[in-house]
C-alpha positions in Angstrom: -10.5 -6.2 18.7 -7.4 -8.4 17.2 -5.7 -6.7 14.3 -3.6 -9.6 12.8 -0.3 -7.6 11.1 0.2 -9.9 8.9 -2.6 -7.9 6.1 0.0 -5.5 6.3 2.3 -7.7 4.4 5.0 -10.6 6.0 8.3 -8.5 5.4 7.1 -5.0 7.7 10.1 -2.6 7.4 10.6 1.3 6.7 8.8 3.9 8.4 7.4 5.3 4.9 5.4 1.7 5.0 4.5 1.7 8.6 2.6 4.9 8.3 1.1 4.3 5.6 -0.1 0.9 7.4 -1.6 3.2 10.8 -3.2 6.1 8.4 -4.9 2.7 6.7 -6.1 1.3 10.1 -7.1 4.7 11.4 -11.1 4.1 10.3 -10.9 0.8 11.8 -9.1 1.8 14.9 -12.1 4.7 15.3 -14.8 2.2 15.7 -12.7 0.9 18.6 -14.9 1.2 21.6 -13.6 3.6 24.9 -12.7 0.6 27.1 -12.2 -1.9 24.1 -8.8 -3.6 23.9 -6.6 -4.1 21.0 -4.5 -6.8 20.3 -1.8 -7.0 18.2 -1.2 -10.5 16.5 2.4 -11.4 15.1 1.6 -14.5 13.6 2.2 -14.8 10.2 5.2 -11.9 10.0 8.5 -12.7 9.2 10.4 -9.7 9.6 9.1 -6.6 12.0 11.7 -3.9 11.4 12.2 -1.0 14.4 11.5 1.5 11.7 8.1 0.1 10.6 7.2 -0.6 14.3 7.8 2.5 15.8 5.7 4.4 12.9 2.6 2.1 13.7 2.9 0.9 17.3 4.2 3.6 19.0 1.5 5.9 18.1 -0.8 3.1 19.2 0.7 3.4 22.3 0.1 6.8 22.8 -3.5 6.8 21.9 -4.3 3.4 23.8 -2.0 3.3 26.5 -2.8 -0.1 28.8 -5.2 -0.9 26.1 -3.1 -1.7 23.2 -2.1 -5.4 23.8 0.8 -7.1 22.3 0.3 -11.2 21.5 2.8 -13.1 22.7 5.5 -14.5 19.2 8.1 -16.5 19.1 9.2 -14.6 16.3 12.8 -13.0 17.0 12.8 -10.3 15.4 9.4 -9.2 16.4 11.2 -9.8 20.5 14.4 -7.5 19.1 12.2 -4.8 17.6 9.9 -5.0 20.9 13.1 -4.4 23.1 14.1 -1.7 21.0 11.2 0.4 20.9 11.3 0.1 24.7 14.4 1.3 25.5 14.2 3.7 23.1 11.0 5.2 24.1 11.1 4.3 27.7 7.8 2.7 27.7 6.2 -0.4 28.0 4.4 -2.2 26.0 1.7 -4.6 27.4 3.0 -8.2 26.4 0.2 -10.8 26.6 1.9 -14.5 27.3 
């Protein structure tokens, strides 16, 4: 499945909004099959704040794991806020060039 962020809005900041964008994609994300893989398409954001990030990717990182694919961007801030959550969680995230 490819979830393109950008129905989320181009300018994603604040955790308030970020959470409110994962409890909207939890009915989706439930029809997600066992072994299905979901990927996570930049294109068409402008700004991807760490706050907004970590309240909707990181949880998808700890439900998905390996499964939860991020699309490659050449969007910097996306590549910042990528870093960040990183180091700050000290995890990876599975980066799909």
């Amino acid at each position: 499945m490819k979830l393109q962020l950008e129905k989320f809005g181009k300018t994603l900041i604040s955790r308030e909004l970020g959470s409110e964008a994962l409890k909207a994609f939890q009915p989706t994300l439930r029809e997600l099959s066992k072994d299905e893989e979901l990927e996570i398409d930049f294109s068409g954001v402008l700004t991807l704040s760490p706050s907004w990030a970590d309240e909707f990717l990181s949880p998808l990182l700890d439900q998905l794991g390996d499964r939860l694919i991020l699309l490659a961007s050449d969007n910097l801030s996306v590549h910042a806020t990528i870093k960040i959550l990183c180091e700050v969680n000290k995890r990876s995230f599975n980066i799909k060039t």
